[in-house]
C-alpha positions as CSV (number, residue, x, y, z in Angstrom):
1,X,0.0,0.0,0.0
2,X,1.4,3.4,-1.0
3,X,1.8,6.1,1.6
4,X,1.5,9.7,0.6
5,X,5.2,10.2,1.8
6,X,6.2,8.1,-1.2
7,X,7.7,9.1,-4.2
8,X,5.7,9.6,-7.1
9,X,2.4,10.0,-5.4
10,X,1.7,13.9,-5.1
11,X,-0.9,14.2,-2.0
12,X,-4.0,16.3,-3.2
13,X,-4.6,19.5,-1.0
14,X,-7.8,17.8,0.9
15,X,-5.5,14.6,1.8
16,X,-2.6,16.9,3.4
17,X,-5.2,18.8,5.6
18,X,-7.0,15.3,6.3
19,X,-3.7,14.3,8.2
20,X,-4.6,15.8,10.8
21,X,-7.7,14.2,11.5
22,X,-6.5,11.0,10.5
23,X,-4.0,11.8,13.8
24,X,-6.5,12.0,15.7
25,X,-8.7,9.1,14.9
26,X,-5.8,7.1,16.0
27,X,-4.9,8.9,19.3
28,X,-8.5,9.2,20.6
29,X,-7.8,12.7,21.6
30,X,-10.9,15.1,21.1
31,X,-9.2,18.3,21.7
32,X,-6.4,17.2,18.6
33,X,-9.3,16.6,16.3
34,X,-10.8,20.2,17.1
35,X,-7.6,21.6,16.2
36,X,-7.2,19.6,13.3
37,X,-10.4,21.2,12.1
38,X,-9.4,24.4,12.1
39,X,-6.6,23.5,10.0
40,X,-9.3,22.1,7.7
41,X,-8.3,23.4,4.1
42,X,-11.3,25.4,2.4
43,X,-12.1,22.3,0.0
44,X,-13.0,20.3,2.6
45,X,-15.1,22.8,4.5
46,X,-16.8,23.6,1.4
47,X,-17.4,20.0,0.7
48,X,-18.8,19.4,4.1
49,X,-21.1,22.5,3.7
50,X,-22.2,20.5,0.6
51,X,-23.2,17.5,2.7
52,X,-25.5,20.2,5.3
53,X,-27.3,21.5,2.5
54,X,-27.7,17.5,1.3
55,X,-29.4,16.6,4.4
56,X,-31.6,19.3,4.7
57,X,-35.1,18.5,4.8
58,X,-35.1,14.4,4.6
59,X,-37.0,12.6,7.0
60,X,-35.9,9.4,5.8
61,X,-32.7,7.8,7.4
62,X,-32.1,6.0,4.1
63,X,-32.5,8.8,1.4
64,X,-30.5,11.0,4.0
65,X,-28.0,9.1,3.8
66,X,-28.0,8.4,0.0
67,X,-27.9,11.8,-0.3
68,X,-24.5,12.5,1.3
69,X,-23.1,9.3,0.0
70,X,-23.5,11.8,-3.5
71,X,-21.1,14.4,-1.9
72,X,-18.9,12.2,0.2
73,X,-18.5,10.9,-3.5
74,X,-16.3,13.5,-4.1
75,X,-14.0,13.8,-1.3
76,X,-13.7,10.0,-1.1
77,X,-14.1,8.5,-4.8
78,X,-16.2,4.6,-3.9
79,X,-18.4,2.1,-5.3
80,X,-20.6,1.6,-2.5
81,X,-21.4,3.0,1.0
82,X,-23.4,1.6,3.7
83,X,-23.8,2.6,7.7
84,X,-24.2,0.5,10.3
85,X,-26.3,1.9,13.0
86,X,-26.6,0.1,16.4
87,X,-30.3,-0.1,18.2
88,X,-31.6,-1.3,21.2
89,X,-28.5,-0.1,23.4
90,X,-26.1,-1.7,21.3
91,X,-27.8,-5.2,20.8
92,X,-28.8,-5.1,17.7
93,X,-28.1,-3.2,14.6
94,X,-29.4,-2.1,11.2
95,X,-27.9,-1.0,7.5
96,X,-28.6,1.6,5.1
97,X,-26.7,1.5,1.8
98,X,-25.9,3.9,-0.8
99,X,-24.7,3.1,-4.8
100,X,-25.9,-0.7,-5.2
101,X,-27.6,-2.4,-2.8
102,X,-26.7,-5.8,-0.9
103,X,-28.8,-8.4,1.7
104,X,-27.1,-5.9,4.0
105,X,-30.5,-3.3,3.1
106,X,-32.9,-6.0,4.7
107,X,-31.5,-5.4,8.1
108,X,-33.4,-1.7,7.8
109,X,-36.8,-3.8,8.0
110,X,-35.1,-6.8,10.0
111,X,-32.3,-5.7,12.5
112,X,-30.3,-8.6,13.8
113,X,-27.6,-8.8,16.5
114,X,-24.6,-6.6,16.7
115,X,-22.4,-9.7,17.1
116,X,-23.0,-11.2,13.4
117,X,-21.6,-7.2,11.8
118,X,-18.5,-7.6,9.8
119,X,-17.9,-4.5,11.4
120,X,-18.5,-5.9,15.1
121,X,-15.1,-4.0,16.0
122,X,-15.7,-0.8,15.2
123,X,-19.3,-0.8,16.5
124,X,-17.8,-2.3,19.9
125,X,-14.9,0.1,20.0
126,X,-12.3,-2.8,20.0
127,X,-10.5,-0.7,17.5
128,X,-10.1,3.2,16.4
129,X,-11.0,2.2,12.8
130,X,-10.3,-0.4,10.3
131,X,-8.5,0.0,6.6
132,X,-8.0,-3.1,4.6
133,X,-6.8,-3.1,1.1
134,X,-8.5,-6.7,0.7
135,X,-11.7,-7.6,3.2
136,X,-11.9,-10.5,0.7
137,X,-8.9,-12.3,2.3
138,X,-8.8,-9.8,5.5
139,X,-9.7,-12.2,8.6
140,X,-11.0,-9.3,10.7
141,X,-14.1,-9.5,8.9
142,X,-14.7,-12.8,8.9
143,X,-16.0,-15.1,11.8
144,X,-18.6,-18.2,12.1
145,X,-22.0,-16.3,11.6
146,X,-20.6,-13.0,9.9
147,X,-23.1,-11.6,7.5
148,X,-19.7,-10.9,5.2
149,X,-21.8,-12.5,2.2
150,X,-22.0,-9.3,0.3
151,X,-18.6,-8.4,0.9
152,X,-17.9,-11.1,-1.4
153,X,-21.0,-10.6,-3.9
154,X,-20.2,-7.2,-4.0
155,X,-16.7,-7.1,-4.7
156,X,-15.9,-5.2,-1.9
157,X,-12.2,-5.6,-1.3
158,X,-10.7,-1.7,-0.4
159,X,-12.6,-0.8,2.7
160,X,-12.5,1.9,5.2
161,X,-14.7,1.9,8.4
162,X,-14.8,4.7,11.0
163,X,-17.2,4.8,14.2
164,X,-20.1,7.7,13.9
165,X,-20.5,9.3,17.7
166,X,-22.9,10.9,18.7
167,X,-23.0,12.8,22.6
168,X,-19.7,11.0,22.7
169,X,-20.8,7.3,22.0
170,X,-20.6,5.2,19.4
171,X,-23.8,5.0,17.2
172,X,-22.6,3.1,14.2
173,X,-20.0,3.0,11.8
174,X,-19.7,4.6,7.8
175,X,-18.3,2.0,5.3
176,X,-16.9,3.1,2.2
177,X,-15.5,0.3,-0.4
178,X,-13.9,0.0,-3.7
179,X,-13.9,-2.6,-6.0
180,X,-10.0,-2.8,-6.4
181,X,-7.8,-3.6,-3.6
182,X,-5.2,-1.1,-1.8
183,X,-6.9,2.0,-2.5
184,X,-7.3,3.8,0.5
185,X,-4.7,4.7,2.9
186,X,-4.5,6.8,6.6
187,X,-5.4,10.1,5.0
188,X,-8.4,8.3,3.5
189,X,-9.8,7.1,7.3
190,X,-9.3,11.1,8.2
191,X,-11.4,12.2,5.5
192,X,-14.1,9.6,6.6
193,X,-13.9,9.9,10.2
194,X,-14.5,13.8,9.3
195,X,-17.6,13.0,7.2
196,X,-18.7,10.5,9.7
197,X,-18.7,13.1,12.5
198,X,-20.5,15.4,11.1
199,X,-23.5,13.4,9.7
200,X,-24.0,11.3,12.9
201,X,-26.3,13.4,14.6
202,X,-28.0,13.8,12.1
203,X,-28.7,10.4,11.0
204,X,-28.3,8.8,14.2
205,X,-31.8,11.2,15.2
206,X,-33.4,10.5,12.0
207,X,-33.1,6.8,12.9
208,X,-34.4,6.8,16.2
209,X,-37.3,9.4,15.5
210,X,-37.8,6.2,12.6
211,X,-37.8,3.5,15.5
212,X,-40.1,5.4,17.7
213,X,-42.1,5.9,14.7
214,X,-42.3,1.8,14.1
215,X,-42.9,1.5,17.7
216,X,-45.5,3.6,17.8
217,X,-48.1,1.8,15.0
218,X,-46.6,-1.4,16.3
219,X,-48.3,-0.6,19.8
220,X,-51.3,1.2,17.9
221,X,-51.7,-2.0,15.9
222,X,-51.8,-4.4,19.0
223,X,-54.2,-2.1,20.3
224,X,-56.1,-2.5,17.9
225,X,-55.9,-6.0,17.2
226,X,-56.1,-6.6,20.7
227,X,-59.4,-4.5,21.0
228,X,-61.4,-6.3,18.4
229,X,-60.3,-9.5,19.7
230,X,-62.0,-8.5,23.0
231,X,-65.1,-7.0,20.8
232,X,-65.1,-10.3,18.7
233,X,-64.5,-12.7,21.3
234,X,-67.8,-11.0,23.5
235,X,-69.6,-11.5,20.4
236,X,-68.8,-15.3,19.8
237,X,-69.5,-16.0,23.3
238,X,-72.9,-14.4,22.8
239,X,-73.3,-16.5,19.3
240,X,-72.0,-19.5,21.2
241,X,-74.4,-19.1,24.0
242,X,-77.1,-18.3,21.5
243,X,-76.4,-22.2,19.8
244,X,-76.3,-24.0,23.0
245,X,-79.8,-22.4,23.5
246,X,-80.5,-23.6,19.9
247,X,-79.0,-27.3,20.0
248,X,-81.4,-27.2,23.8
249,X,-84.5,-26.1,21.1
250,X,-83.7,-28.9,19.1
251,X,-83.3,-31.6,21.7
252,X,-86.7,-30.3,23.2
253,X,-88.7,-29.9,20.1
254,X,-87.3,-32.9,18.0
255,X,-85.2,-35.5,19.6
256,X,-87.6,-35.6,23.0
257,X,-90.2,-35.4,21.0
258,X,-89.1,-38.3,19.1
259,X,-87.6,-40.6,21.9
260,X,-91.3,-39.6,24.0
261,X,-93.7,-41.0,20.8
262,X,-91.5,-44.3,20.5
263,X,-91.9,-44.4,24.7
264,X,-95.8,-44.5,24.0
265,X,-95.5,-47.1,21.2
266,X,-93.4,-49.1,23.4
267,X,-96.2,-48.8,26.0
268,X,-98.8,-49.6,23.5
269,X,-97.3,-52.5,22.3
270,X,-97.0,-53.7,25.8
271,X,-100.2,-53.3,27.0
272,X,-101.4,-55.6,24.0
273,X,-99.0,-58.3,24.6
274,X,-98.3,-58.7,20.5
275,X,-96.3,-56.9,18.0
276,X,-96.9,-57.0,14.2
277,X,-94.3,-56.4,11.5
278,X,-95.8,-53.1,10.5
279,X,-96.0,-52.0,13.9
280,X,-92.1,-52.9,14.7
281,X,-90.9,-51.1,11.0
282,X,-92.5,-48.4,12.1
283,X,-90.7,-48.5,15.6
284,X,-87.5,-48.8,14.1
285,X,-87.9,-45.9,11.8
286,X,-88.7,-43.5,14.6
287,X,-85.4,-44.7,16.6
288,X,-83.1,-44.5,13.5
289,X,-84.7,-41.0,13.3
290,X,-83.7,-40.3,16.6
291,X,-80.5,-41.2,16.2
292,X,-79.9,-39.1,13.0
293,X,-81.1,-36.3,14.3
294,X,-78.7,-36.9,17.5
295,X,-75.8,-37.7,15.3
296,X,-76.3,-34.2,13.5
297,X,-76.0,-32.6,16.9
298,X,-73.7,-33.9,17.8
299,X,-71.5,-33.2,14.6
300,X,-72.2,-29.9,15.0
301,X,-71.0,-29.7,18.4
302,X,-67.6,-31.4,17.3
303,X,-67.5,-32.6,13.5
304,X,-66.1,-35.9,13.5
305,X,-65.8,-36.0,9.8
306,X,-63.2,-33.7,9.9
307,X,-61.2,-35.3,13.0
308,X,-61.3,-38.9,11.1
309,X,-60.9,-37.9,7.2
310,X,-59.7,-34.3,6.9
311,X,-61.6,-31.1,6.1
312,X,-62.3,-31.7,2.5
313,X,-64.2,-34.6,3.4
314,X,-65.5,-32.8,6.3
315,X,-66.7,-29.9,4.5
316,X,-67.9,-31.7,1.8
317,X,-69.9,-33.4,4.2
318,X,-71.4,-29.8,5.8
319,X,-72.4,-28.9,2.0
320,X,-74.5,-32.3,1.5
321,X,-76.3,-31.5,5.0
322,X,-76.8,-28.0,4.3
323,X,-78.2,-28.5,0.6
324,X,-80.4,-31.3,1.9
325,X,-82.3,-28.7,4.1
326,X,-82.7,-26.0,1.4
327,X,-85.6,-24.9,0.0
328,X,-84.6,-25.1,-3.2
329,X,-82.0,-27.4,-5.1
330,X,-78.5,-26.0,-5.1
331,X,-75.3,-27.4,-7.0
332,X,-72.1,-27.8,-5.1
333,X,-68.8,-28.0,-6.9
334,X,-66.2,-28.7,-4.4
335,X,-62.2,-28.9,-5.4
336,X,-59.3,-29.4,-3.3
337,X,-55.4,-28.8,-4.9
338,X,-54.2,-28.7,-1.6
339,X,-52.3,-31.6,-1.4
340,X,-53.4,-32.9,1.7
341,X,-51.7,-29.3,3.4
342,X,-54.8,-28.3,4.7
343,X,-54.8,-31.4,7.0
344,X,-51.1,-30.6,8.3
345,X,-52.5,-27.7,9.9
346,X,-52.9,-27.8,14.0
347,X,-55.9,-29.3,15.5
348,X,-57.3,-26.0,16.5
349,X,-56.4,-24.6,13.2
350,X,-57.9,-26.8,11.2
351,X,-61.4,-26.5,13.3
352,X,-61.3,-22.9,13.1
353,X,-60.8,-22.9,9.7
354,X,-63.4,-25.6,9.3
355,X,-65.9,-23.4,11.4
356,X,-65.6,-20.1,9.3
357,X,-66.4,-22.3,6.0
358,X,-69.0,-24.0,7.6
359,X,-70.3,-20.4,8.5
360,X,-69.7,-19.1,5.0
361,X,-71.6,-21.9,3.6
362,X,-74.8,-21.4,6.2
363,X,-75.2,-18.1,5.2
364,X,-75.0,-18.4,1.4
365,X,-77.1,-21.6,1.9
366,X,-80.0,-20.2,4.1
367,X,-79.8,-16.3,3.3
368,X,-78.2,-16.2,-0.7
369,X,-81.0,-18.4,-2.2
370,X,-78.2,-19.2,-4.7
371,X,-78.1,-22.1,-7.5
372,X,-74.3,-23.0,-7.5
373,X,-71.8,-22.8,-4.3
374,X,-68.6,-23.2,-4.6
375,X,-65.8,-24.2,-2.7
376,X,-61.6,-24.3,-3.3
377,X,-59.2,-25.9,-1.3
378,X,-55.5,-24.3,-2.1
379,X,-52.3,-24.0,-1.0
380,X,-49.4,-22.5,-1.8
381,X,-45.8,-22.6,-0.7
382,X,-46.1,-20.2,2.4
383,X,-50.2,-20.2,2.6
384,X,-53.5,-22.2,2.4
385,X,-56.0,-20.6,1.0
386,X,-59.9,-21.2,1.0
387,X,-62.5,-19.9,-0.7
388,X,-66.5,-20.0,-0.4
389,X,-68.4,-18.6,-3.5
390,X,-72.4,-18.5,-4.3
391,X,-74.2,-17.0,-7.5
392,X,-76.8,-16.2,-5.3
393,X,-78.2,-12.2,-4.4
394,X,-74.8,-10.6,-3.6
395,X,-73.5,-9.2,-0.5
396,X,-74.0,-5.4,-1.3
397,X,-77.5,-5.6,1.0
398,X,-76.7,-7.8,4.0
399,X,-79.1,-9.2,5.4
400,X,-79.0,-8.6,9.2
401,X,-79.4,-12.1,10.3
402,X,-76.1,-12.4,8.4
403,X,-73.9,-9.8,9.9
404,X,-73.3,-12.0,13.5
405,X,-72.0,-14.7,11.2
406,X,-69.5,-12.4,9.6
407,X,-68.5,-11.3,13.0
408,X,-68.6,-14.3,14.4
409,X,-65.7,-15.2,11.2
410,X,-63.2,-12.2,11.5
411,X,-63.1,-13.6,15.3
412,X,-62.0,-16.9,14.5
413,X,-60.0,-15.5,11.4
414,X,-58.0,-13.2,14.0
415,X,-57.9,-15.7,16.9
416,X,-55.7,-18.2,14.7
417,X,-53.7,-15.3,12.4
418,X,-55.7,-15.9,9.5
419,X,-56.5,-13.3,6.7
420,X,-60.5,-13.0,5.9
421,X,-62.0,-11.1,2.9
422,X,-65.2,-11.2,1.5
423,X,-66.9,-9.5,-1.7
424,X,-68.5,-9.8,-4.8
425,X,-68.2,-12.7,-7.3
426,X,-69.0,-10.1,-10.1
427,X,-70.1,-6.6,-9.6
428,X,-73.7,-6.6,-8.1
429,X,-73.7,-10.8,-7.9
430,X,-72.8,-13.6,-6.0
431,X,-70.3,-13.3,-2.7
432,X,-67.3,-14.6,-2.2
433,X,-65.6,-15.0,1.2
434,X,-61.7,-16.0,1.2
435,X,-59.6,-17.5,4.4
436,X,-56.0,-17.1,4.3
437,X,-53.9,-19.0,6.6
438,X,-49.6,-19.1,6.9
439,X,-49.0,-23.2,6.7
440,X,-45.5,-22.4,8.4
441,X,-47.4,-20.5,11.6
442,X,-50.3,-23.6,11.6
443,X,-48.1,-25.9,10.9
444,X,-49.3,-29.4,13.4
445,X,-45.7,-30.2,15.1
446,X,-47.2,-33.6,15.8
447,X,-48.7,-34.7,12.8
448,X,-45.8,-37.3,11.5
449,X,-47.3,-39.2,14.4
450,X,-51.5,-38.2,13.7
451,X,-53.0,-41.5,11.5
452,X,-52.9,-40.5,8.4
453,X,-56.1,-39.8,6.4
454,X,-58.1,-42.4,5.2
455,X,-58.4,-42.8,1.3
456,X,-61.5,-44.4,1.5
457,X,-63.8,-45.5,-1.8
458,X,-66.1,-42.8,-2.7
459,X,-63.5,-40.1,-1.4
460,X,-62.8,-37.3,-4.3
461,X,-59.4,-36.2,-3.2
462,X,-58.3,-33.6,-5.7
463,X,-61.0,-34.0,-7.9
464,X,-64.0,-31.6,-8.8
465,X,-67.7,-32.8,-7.9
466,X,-70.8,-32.0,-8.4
467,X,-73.9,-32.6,-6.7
């Protein structure tokens, strides 16, 4: 590496006042780095003016940034500039870069720990500053963990990195990197630490009025999620209250009814000491009855179906009851390309999930008076996604017997993380309601050990049907 005391290289009026600074950096003495400043040559003052007037106005830590990486351009000729700023007291950190940009950008979104920098000593203090004229083969920036991947990618082999202070701590470090290797030297790392210095403040405020910005609709978000969860779960509890008194109306009504008729036959047929054929059929039909009617209770309390062959089956099952009872006939198309993901889901997943369909399909069944519903099964590599549609009268006039159902589905949609939207099939007809669910957050952790779904005859797996 050349020195600027060498023969042949003739030091450019900015270098020799940097010198000073560059003296400084190294001896850690604050009162030698104000006196360097005043020996500060008019260049460099003018250019550092140039890099004021650049971050005037910007609200935005990264465009700030960019746009003094434009006038540090001149003073310090690169092909790419990042800074390193450290967050929650030193813990973590995050990266904004300037000219190209690197995986190093995603840590403005996603901080992660100080420890995995490539810049780790700086940011600690272990060192003044480093200068490398190769970080492709230079050790010091690479360790088990290092996120050193774009230094590699990138190219970035001449490197210079200089702490940024601000109230007299270290807030993060400016990187500045060439392509070719040994071409910065001491001077170099004065200039720098001179930039860094006076755009710390600056940035370092910009980036945590940014973080309390993020806090702040993080915590107005939880609120807020947090609110109509408590609105959403008082309103299923009334819904679910409102069903056990239904199921108790249905007991009553039917199934009593039912078990107290066959009681009196019974009787009857005691009391005359003989039994014909006739009279037993009809004995047996009224039990089977009973027990039919019982059996759809009790599915509707907790759906077997869906326990023992999956929710395809389960909700292809719900569709057949619920067409059965309509007033009029209605088509069902049903298709699952799922692969069987819908099934990997958690137990309580999957029943929610299973729940809002079974919802979505009441409402178009009993309130839509539609001709065709139709239902998809999908997944994708990150989501599974189901949808509910009906050609029936459109959603743009609820019905108010309907709106507690759709309440009653954003609860269970927000109670397991899952997305809900519902709206027209076309413009002025139809409805479709869609349930989005993340298969990684869902995901059952025991099902390599749950029996695996039956492939029974008469199961349609992938396959479209109609009924």
């Amino acid at each position: 590496m050349r020195r600027f005391g060498d023969r042949g290289v003739a030091p450019s009026p900015v270098h020799l006042a940097a010198k000073g600074v560059g003296r400084a950096v190294r001896m850690g003495v604050q009162e030698e780095r104000h006196q360097a400043m005043a020996s500060v040559s008019p260049v460099l003052v003018d250019r550092l003016l140039a890099i004021s007037r650049a971050l005037a106005g910007h609200v935005d830590p990264g465009a700030a940034f960019r746009a003094t990486a434009v006038e540090i351009e001149t003073l310090i000729p690169h092909a790419h500039m990042d800074v390193a700023v450290l967050l929650d007291e030193g813990r973590s950190h995050a990266c904004y870069e300037a000219g190209f940009h690197t995986s190093w950008s995603d840590l403005a979104e996603r901080p992660l720990p100080t420890d995995l920098s490539p810049v780790r000593m700086v940011l600690r203090g272990n060192v003044p500053y480093l200068l490398t004229g190769d970080a492709l083969a230079d050790p010091r920036f690479h360790f088990p963990g290092a996120l050193d991947e774009p230094i590699y990618t990138g190219q970035l082999r001449s490197r210079i990195i200089v702490p940024m202070r601000a109230r007299g701590d270290i807030v993060g470090a400016l990187n500045i990197s060439r392509h070719e290797t040994d071409r910065f030297n001491e001077s170099d790392v004065g200039v720098a630490q001179q930039c860094a210095d006076f755009i710390a403040p600056y940035i370092f405020a910009l980036i945590q009025t940014d973080q309390a910005r993020r806090a702040l609709l993080a915590e107005s978000d939880a609120r807020s999620r947090e609110e109509l969860l408590r609105v959403g779960a008082a309103k299923l509890t009334e819904g679910m209250e409102r069903e056990r008194r239904r199921m108790a109306m249905d007991l009553h009504d039917q199934t009593l009814a039912d078990l107290a008729r066959v009681a009196r036959q019974v009787s009857s047929l005691r009391n005359h000491g003989v039994a014909w054929d006739a009279q037993l059929a009809e004995l047996e039909s009224e039990i089977v009855s009973c027990l039919k009617e019982l059996r759809r209770i009790v599915d509707d309390m907790r759906p077997s179906v869906l326990e023992l062959f999956g929710l395809r089956d389960a909700v292809e099952a719900h569709l057949n009851r619920s067409v059965s009872r309509a007033k009029r006939p209605i088509a069902v198309h049903i298709v699952d390309t799922s692969a069987g993901h819908a099934d990997a889901l958690s137990e309580t997943i999957r029943t929610a999930l299973y729940r809002i369909v079974q919802e979505a399909i009441n409402n178009a069944a009993r309130h839509a008076e539609p001709k065709n519903i139709d239902v998809r099964i999908e997944s994708t590599e990150t989501e599974l996604r189901v949808s509910v549609s009906d050609d029936g009268r459109g959603c743009g006039d609820i019905d108010p017997a309907v709106c507690g159902g759709l309440d009653h589905m954003r609860t269970r949609a927000a109670l397991i993380g899952a997305r809900l939207r519902f709206g027209p099939v076309e413009p002025g007809a139809g409805t479709r309601i869609v349930i989005e669910v993340d298969r990684a957050s869902g995901a059952d952790k025991t099902s390599a050990t749950r029996r695996e779904r039956l492939d029974r005859p008469g199961s349609m797996g992938g396959r479209s049907c109609l009924f």
